[in-house]
N, CA, C and O of each residue as an XYZ file, in Angstrom:
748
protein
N       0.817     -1.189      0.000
C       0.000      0.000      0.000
C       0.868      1.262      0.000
O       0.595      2.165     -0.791
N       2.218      1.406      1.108
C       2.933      2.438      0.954
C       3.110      2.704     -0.402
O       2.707      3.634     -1.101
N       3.898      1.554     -0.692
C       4.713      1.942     -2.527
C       3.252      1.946     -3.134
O       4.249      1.415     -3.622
N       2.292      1.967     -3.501
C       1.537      2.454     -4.519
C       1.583      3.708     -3.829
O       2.434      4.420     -4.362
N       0.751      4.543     -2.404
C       1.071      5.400     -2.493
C       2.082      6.670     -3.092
O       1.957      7.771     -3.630
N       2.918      5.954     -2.728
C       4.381      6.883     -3.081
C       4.648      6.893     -4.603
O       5.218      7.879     -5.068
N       4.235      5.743     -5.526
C       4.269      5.855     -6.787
C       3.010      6.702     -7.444
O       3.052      7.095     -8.610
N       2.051      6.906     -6.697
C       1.223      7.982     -7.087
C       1.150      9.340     -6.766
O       0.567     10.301     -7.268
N       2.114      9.130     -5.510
C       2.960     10.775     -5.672
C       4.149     11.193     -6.526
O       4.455     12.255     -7.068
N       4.657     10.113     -6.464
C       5.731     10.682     -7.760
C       4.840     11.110     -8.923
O       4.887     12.194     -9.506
N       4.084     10.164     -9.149
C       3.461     10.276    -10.954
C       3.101     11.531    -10.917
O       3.611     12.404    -11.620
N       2.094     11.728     -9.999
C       1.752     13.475     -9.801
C       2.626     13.961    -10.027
O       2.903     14.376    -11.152
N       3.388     14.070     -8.957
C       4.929     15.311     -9.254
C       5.542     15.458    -10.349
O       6.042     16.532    -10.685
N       5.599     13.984    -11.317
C       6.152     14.444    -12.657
C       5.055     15.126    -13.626
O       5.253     16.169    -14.249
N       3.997     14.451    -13.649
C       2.802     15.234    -14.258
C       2.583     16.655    -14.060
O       1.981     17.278    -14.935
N       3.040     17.296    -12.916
C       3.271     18.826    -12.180
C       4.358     19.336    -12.937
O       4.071     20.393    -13.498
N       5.255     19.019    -13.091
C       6.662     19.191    -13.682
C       6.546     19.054    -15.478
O       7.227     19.648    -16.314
N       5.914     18.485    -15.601
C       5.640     18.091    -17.486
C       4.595     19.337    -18.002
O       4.976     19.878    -19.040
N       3.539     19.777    -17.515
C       2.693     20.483    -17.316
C       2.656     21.945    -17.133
O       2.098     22.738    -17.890
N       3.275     22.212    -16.105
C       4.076     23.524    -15.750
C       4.393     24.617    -17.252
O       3.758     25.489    -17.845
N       5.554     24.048    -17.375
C       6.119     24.240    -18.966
C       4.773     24.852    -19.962
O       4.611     26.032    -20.274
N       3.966     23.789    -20.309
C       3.423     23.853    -21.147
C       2.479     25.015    -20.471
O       2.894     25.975    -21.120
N       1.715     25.433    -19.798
C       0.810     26.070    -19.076
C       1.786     27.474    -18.680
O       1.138     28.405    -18.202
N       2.820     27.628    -18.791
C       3.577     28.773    -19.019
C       3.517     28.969    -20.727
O       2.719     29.752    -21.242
N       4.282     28.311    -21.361
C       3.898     28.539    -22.891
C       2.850     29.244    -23.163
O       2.894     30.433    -23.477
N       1.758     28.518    -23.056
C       0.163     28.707    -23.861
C       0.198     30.324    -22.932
O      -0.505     30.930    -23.741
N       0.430     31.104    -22.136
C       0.217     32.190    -20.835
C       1.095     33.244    -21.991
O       0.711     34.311    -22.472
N       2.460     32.468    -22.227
C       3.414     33.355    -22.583
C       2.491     33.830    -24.282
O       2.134     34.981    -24.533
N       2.311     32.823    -25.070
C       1.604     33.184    -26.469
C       0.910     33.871    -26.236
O       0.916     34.886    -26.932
N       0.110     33.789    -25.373
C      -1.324     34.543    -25.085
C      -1.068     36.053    -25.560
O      -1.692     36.720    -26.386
N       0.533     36.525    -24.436
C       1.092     37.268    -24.023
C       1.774     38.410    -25.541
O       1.780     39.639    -25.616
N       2.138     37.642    -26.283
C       3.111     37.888    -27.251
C       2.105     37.965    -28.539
O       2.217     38.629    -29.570
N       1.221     37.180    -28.178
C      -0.551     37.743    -29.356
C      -0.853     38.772    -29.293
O      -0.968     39.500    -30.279
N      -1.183     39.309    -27.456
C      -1.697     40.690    -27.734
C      -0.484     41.644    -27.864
O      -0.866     42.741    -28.273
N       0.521     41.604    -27.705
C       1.658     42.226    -28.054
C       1.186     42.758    -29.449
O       0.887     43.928    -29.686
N       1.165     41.692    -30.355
C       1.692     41.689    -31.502
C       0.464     42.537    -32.331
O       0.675     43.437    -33.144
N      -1.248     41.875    -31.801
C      -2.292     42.948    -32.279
C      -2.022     43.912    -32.542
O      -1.919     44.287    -33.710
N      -1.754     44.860    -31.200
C      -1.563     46.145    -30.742
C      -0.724     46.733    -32.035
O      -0.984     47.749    -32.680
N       0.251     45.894    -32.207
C       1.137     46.081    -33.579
C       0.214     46.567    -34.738
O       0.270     47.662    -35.298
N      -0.658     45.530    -34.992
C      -1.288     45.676    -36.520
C      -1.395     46.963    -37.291
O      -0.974     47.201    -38.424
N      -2.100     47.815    -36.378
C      -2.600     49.409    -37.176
C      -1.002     49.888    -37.428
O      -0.892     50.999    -37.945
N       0.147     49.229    -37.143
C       1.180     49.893    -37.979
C       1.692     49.339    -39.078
O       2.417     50.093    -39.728
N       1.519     48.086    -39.557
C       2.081     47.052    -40.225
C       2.817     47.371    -42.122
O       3.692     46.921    -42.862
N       1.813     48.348    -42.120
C       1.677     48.804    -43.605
C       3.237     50.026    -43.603
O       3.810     50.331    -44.649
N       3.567     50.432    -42.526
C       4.713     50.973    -42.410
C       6.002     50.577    -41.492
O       6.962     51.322    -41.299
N       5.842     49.257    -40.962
C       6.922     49.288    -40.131
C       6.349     48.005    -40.067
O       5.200     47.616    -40.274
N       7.790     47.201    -39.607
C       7.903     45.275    -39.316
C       8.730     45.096    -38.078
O       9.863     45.568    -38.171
N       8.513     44.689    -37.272
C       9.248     44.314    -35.983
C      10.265     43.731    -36.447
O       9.916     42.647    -36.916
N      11.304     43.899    -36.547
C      12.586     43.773    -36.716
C      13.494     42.134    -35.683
O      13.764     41.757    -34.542
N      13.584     41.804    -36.832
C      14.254     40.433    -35.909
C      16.388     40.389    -35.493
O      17.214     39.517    -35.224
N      16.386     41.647    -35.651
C      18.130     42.163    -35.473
C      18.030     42.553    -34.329
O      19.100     43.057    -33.989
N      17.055     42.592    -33.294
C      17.669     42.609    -31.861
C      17.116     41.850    -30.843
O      15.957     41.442    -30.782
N      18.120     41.665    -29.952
C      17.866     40.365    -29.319
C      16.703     40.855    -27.927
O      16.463     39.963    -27.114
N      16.298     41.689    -27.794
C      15.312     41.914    -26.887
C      13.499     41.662    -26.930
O      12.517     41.683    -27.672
N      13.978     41.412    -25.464
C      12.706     40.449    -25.898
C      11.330     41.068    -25.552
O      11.516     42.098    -24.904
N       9.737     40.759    -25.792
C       8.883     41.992    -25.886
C       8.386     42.061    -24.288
O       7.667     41.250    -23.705
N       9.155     43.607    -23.627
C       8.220     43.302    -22.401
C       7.348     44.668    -22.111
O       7.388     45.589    -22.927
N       6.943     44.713    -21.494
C       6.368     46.079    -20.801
C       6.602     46.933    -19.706
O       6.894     46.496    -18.593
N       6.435     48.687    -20.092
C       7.672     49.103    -19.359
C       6.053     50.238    -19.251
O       4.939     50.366    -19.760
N       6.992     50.857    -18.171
C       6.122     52.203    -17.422
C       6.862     53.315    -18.531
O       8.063     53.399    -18.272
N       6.488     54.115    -19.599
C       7.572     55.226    -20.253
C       6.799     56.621    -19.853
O       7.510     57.572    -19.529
N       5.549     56.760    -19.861
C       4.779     57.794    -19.436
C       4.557     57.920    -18.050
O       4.151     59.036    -17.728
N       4.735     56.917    -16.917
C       4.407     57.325    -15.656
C       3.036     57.019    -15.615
O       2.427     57.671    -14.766
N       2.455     56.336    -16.180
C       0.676     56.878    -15.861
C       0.330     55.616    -14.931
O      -0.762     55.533    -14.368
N       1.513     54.459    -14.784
C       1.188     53.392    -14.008
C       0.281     51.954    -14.826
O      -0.257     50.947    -14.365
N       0.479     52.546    -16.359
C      -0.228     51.524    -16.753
C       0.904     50.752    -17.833
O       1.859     51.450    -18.174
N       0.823     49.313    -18.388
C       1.938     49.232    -19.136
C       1.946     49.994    -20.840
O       1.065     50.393    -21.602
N       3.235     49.925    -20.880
C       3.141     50.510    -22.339
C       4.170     49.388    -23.318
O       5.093     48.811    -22.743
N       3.952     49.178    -24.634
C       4.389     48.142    -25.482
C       5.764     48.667    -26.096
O       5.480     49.781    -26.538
N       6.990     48.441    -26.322
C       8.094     49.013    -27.200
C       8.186     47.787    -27.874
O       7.914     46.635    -27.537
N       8.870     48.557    -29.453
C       8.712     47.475    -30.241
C       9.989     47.903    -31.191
O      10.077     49.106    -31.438
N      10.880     47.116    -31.684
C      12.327     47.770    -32.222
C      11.544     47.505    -33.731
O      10.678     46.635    -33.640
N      11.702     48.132    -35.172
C      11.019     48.057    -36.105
C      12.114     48.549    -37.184
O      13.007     49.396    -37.159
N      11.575     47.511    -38.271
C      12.366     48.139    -39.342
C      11.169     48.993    -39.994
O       9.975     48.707    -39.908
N      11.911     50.468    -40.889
C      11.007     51.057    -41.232
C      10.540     50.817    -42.655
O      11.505     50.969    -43.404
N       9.244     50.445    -43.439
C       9.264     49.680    -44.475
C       8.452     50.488    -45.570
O       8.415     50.085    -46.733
N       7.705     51.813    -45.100
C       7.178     52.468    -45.848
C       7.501     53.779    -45.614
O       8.382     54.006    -44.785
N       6.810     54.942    -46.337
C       7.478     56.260    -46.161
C       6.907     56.650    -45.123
O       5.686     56.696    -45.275
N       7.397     57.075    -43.726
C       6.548     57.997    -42.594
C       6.869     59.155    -42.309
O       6.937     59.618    -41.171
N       7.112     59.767    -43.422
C       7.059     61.088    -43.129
C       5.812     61.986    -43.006
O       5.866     63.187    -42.744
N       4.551     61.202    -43.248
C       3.420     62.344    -43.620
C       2.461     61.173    -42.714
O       1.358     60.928    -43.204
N       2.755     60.604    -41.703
C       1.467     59.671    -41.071
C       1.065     60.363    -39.626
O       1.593     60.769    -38.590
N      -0.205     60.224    -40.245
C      -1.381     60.672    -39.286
C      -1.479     59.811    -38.380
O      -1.759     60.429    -37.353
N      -1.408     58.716    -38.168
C      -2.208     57.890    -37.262
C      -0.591     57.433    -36.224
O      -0.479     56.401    -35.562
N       0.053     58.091    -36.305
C       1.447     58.012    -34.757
C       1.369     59.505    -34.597
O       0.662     60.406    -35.049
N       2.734     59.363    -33.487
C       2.851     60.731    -32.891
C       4.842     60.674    -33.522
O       5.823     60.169    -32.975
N       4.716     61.371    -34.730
C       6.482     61.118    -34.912
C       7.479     61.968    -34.160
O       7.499     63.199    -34.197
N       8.134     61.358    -33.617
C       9.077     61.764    -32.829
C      10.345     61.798    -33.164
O      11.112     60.934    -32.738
N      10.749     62.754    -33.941
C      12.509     63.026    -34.586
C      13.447     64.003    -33.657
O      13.263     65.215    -33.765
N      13.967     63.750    -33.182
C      15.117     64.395    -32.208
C      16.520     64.631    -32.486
O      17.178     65.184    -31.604
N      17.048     64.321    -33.503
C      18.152     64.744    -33.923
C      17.987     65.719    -34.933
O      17.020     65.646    -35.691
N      18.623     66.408    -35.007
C      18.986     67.170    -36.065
C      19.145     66.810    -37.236
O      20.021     65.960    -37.396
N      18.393     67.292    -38.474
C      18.341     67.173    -39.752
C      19.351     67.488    -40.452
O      19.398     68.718    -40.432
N      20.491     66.934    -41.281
C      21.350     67.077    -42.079
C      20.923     67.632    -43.473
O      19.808     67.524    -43.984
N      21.987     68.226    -43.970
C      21.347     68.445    -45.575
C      21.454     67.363    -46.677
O      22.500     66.865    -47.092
N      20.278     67.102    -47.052
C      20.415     66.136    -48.467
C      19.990     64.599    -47.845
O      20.415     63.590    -48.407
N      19.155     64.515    -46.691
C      18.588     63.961    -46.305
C      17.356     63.175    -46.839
O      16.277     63.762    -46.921
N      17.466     61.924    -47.190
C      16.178     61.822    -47.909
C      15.276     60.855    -47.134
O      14.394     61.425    -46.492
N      15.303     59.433    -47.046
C      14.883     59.213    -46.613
C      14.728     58.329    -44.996
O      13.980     57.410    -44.663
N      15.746     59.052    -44.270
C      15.759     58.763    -43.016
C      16.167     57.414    -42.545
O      16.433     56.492    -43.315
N      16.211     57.327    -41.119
C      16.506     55.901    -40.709
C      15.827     54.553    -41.064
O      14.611     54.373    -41.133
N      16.876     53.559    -41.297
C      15.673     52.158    -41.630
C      15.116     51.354    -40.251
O      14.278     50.452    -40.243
N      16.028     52.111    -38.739
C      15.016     51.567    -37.825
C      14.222     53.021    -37.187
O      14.442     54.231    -37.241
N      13.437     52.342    -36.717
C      12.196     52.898    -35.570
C      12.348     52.557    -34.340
O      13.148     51.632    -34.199
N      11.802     53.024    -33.228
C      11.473     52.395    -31.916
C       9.866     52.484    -32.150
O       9.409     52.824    -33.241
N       9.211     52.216    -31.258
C       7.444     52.363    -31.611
C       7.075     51.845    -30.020
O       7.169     50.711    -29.550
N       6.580     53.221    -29.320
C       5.797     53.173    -28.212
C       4.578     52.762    -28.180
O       4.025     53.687    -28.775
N       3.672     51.949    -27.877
C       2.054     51.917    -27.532
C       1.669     51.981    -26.120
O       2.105     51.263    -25.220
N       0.783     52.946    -26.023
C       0.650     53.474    -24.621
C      -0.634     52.889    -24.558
O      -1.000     53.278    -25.667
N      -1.754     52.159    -24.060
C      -2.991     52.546    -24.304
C      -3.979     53.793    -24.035
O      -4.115     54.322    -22.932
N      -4.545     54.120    -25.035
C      -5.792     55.306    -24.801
C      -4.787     56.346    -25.910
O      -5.321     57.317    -26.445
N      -3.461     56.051    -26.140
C      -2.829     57.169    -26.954
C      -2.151     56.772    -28.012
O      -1.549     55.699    -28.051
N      -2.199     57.642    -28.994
C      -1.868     57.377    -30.354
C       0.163     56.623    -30.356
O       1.067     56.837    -29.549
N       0.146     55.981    -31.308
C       1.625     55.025    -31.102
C       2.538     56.299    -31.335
O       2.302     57.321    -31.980
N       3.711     55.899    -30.572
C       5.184     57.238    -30.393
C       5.980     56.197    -31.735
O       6.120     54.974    -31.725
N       6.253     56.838    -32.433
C       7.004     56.639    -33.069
C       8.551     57.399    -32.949
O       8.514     58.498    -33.501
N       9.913     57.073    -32.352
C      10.910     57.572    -32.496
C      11.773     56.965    -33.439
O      12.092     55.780    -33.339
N      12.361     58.055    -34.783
C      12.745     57.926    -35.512
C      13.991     59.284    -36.212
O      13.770     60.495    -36.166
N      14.857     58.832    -36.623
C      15.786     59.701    -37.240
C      15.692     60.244    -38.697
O      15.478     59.570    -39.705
N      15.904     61.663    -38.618
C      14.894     62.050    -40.396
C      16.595     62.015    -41.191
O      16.651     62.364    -42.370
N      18.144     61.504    -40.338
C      18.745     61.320    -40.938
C      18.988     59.797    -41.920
O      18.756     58.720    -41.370
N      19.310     59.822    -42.907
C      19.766     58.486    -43.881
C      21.097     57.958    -43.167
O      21.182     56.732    -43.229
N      22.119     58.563    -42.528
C      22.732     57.201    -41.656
C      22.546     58.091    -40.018
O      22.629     59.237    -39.577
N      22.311     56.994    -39.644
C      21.711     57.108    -38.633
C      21.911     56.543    -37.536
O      21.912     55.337    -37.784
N      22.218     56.837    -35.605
C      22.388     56.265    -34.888
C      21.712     55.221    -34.755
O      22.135     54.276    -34.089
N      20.351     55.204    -35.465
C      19.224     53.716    -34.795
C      19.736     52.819    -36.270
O      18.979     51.907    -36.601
N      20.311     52.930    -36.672
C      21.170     51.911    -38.127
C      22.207     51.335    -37.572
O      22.489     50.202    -37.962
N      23.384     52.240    -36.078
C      24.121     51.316    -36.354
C      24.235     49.516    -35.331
O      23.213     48.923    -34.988
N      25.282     49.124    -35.115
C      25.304     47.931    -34.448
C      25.082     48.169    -32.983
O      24.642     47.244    -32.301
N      25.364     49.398    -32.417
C      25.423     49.514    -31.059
C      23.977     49.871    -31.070
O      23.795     49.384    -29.954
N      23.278     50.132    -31.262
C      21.255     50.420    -31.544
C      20.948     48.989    -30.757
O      19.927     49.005    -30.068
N      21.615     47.908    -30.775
C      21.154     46.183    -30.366
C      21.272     46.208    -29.347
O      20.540     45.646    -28.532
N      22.254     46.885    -29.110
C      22.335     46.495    -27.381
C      21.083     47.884    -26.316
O      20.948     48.048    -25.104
N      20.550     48.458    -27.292
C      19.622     49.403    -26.320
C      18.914     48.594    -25.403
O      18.716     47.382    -25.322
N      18.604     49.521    -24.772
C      17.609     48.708    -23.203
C      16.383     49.795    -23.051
O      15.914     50.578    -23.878
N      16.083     49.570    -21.834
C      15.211     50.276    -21.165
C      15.568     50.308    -19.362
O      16.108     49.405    -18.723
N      15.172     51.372    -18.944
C      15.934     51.575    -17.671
C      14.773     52.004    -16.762
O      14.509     53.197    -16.614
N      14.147     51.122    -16.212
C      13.030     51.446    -15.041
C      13.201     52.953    -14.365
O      14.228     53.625    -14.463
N      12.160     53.301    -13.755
C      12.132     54.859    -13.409
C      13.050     54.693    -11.862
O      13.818     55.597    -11.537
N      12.901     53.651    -11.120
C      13.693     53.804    -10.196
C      15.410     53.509    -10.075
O      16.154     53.735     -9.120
N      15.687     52.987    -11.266
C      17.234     52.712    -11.407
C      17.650     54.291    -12.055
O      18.793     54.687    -11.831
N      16.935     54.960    -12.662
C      17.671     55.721    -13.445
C      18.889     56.444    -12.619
O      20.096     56.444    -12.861
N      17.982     57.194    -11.327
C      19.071     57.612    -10.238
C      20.623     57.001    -10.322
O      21.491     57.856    -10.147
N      21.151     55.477    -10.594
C      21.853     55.218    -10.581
C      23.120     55.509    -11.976
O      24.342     55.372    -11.905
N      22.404     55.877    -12.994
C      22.909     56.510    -14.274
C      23.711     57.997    -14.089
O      24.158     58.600    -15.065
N      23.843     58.561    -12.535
C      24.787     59.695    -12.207
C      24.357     60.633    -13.538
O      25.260     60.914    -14.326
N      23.023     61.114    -13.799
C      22.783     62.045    -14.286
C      21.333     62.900    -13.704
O      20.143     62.884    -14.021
N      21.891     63.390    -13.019
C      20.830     64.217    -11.932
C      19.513     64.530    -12.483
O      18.377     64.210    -12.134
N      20.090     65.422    -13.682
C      18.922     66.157    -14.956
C      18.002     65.027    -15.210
O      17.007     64.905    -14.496
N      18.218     64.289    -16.053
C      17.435     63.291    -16.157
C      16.880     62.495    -15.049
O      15.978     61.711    -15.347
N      17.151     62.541    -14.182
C      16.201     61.620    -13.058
C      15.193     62.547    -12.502
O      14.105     62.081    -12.162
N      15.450     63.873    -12.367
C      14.196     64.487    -12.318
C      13.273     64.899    -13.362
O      12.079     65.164    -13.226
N      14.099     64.924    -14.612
C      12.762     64.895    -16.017
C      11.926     64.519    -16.143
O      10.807     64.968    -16.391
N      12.640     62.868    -15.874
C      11.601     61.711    -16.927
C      10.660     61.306    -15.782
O      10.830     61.249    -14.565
N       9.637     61.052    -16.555
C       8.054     60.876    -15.660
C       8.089     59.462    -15.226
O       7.622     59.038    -14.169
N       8.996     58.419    -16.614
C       8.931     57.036    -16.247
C       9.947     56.254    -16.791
O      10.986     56.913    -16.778
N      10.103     55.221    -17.231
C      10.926     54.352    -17.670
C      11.714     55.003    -19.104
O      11.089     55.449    -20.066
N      13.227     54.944    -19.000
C      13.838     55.083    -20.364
C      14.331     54.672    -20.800
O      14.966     53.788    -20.225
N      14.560     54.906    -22.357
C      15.534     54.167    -23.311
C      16.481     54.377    -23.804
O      16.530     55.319    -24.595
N      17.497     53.678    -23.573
C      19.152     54.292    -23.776
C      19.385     53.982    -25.329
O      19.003     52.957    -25.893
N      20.081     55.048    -25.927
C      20.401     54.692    -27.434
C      21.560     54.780    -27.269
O      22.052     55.853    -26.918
N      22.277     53.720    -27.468
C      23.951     53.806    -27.300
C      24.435     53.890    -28.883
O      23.980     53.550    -29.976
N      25.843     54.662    -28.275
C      26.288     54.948    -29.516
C      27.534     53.972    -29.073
O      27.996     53.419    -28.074
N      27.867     54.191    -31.055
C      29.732     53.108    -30.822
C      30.528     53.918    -30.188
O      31.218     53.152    -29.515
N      30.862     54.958    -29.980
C      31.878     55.555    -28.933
C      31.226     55.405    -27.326
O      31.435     56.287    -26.494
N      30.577     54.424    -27.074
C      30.029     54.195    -25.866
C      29.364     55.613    -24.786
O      29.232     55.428    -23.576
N      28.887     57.396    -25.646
C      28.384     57.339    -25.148
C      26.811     57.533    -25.454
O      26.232     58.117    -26.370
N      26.350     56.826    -24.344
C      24.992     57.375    -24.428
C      23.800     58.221    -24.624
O      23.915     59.409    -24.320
N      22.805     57.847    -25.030
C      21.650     59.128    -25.231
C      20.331     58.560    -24.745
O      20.183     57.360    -24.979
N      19.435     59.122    -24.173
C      18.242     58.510    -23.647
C      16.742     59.501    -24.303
O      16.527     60.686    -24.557
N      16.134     58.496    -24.352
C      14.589     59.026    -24.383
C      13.745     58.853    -23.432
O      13.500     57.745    -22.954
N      13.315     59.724    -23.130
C      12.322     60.035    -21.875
C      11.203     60.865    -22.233
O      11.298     61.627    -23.195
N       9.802     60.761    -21.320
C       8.947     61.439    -21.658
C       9.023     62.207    -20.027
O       9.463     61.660    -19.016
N       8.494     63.529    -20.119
C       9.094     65.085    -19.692
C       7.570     65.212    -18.707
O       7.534     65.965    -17.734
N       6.417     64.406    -19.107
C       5.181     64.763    -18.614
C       4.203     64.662    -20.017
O       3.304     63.826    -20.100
N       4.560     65.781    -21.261
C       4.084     66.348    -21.878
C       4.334     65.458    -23.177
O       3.387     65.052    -23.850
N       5.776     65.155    -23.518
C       6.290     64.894    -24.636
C       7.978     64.159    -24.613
O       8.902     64.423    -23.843
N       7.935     63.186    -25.741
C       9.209     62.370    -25.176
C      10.490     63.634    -25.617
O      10.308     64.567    -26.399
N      11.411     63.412    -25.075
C      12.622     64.279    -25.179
C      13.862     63.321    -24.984
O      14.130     62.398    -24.215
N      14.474     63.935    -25.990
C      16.366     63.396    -26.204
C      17.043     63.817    -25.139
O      16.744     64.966    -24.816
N      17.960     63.228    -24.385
C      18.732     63.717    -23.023
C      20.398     63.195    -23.877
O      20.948     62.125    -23.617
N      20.856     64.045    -24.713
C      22.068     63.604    -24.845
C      23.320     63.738    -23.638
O      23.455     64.944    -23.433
N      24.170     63.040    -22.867
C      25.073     63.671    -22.445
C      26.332     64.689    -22.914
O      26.789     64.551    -24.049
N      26.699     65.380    -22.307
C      28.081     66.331    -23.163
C      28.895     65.488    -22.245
O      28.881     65.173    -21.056
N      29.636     65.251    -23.347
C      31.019     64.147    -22.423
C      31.979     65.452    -23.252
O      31.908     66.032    -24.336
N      33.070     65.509    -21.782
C      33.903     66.729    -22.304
C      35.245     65.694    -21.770
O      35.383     65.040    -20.736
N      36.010     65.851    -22.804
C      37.040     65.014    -22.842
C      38.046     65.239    -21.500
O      39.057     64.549    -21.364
């Protein structure tokens, strides 16, 4: 009687263990479906980009306490004239500029139109290799980034655009509107 007992607790326990897995999976798709919806109303101009290794999560960028979607994108149609984002260009325009960066970042907030951050330059910091390693930096770590200015700016979570000379640039939203925080690194 013991050993059947005990062999019907094991069986359980592996059945718990076999199960698990799968019941995370089907949670995680669920997860990465509505991700990807939310996507659709952009599709006709922009493709989620499979050149960086980050993976899709949800971040606080506005402060409002609710999540918001980032999405790294290649850019696949012309967006210079779209109505339906909020375009967000922060660098400075070069001359003879035509048609801008081939990546995007792409905010979805819900209740507000998608942030599109994008460069109206043709080579471009979000083109090069160091663009892969960007992150996102929770509102309470930023403090630790030893840049004072910016920790009292940003309303919520930001995104570091690293450059190949290792230094950095961040996007943050201000309350109102996202804003570029370049550092001046003085040699």
């Amino acid at each position: 009687m013991r050993d059947s007992n005990m062999t019907k607790h094991l069986f359980r326990s592996l059945l718990m263990v076999l199960l698990i897995p799968t019941i995370i999976s089907c949670r995680q798709d669920d997860q990465v479906s509505t991700w990807l919806q939310a996507f659709d109303i952009l599709q006709d101009d922009f493709s989620i980009s499979n050149r960086f290794p980050q993976h899709q999560a949800e971040y606080d960028f506005n402060g409002d306490g609710l999540a918001d979607s980032i999405y790294y994108t290649d850019v696949i149609g012309d967006i210079s004239d779209l109505s339906s984002v909020v375009l967000f260009q922060p660098w400075f325009k070069k001359d003879k500029q035509i048609l801008g960066a081939k990546t995007a970042i792409v905010i979805i907030s819900e209740g507000s139109l998608p942030v599109v951050i994008h460069d109206k330059n043709d080579i471009s910091i979000l083109d090069t290799l160091a663009i892969q390693q960007s992150e996102v930096i929770e509102k309470d770590m930023i403090a630790q980034l030893q840049e004072p200015e910016l920790s009292t700016k940003a309303k919520g979570d930001i995104i570091v655009i690293p450059t190949e000379a290792g230094i950095d640039s961040y996007i943050y939203w201000d309350g109102s509107s996202y804003q570029l925080y370049e550092v001046i690194d003085i040699p």
